[in-house]
C-alpha positions, 0 to 999 in steps of 0.5 A: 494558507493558500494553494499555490498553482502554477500555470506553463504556457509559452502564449503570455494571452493564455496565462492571462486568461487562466489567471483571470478566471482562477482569480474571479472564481477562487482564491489561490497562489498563481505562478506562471511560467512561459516553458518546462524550464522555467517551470522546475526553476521555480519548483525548486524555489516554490511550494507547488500544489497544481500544475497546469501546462501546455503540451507543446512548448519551446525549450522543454514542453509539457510531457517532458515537465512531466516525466521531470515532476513525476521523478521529483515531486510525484505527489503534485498534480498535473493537467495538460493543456493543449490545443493541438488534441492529438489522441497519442499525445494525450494517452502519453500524458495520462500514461506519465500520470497527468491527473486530467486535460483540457483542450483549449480553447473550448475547455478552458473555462472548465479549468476552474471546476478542474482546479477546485475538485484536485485541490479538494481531493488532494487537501483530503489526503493530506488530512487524512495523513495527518489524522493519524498523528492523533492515533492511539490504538485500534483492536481487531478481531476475526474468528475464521474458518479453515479456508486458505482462500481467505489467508491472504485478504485476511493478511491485507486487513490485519497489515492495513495503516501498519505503515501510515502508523509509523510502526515499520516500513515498506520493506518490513510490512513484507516481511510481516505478511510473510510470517502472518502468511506462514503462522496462519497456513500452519494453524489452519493445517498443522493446527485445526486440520492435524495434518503433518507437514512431512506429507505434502512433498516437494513435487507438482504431483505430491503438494496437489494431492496434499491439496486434495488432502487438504481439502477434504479433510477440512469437510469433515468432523470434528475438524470442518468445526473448527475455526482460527481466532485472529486479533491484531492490536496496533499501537504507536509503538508496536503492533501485535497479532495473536493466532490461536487454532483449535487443534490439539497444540505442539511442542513448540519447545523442541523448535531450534533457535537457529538454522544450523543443522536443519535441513532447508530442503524440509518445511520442519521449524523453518518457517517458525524460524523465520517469523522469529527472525521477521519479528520483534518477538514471538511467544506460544502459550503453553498447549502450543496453539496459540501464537503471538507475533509482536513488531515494535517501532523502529526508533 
């Protein structure tokens, strides 16, 4: 099928010549339309894949058109053309998201080469969407040292294509960055490093010398040796992320069901509470150092 562009320019001898020049030098779709009204008129009607348009037009200009097609269809590109070049205006539309512009009429020749490389990079991305329907699994593994600096890059990498996939959606891959926050934070400090949470303290002062703790006791033996091994398996239909530390365990059974009669103000079985409650399911292996996240399609 072939793309479809539309060309917005009040000056009928200007969308002649663009569509001159997009016709000799590649095969598309071409609309044309004389000001921004015109142009929305016909994207309610059209399938649109490129927008070139003038800056200053009457009725409805070029900027405007643009704040119109951001708010409405966000993902089609946009080029300013105009043949006034004031910087303010050009920084204004590069500003709403315009892809690029041309100064007429020294640049219009360019429009072709301009066209081709959107086009191409859009048709990329589209197919690189569509490439995910053919998806079946992927596994990833991680053996990581006690070192908080790397926790979140690492969640960055373990909740990569979740979305794309299909598994959960924006508002819950938060909610799966939060509980794969809280699992990992704990199998690095309560896990390997041994260290209570009933330490750390609610003031500035007390939760910078648990820092300090922290840190120095992941310097020395036999914890410094110790590492997380991290997995993920992502799936069509659920995504699932083993964390597993070298520490001695705990007792995960004596962990409430619920926060009734647990003190918020206190770190003790809150956040494990929480990662229950963001997640489809969550098991611990008997020693208690090892944990499995598990969120299943939304159906």
């Amino acid at each position: 099928m072939k793309e479809t562009i539309l060309i917005v320019d009040d000056e009928k001898i200007i969308c002649d010549l663009l569509v001159s020049i997009l016709q000799e030098s590649g095969d598309y779709r071409l609309l044309t339309a004389s000001d921004g009204e015109e142009a929305l008129e016909i994207f309610q009607k059209e399938e649109i894949d490129l927008v070139f348009t003038d800056l200053r037009m009457p009725i409805m200009g070029g900027i405007e058109l643009l704040a119109e097609i951001r708010q409405k269809r966000p993902t089609i590109p946009v080029v300013i053309i105009t043949g006034y070049g004031r910087r303010e205006d050009v920084i204004e539309a590069m500003r709403l998201g315009a892809s690029n512009f041309l100064l007429k009429p020294q640049e219009i020749d360019m429009i072709y080469s301009v066209a081709s490389k959107i086009l191409r990079m859009r048709c990329q991305e589209k197919l690189e969407q569509e490439i995910y329907q053919f998806f079946t699994e992927d596994y990833r593994f991680f053996t990581m040292p006690n070192d908080l600096q790397y926790t979140l890059p690492l969640i960055d990498v373990l909740t990569d294509k979740i979305e794309q996939i299909g598994v959960c959606d924006a508002s819950e891959i938060i909610n799966i960055r939060f509980a794969l926050d809280e699992a990992l934070v704990n199998a690095i400090i309560h896990g390997n490093l041994e260290i209570d949470s009933s330490i750390k303290g609610a003031s500035l002062d007390k939760m910078m010398e648990f820092d300090k703790f922290v840190q120095e006791r992941s310097e020395k033996e036999p914890y410094k040796q110790r590492t997380v091994k991290v997995s993920r398996q992502l799936t069509p239909d659920f995504v699932r992320f083993t964390i597993e530390d070298q520490g001695k365990g705990f007792n995960w059974r004596v962990l409430p069901e619920s926060l009734d009669g647990v003190d918020l103000l206190s770190n003790y079985g809150r956040g494990l509470f929480l990662i229950r409650t963001f997640m489809s399911s969550v098991e611990f292996n008997d020693a208690g150092n090892r944990i499995t996240l598990t969120k299943h399609r939304c159906r």
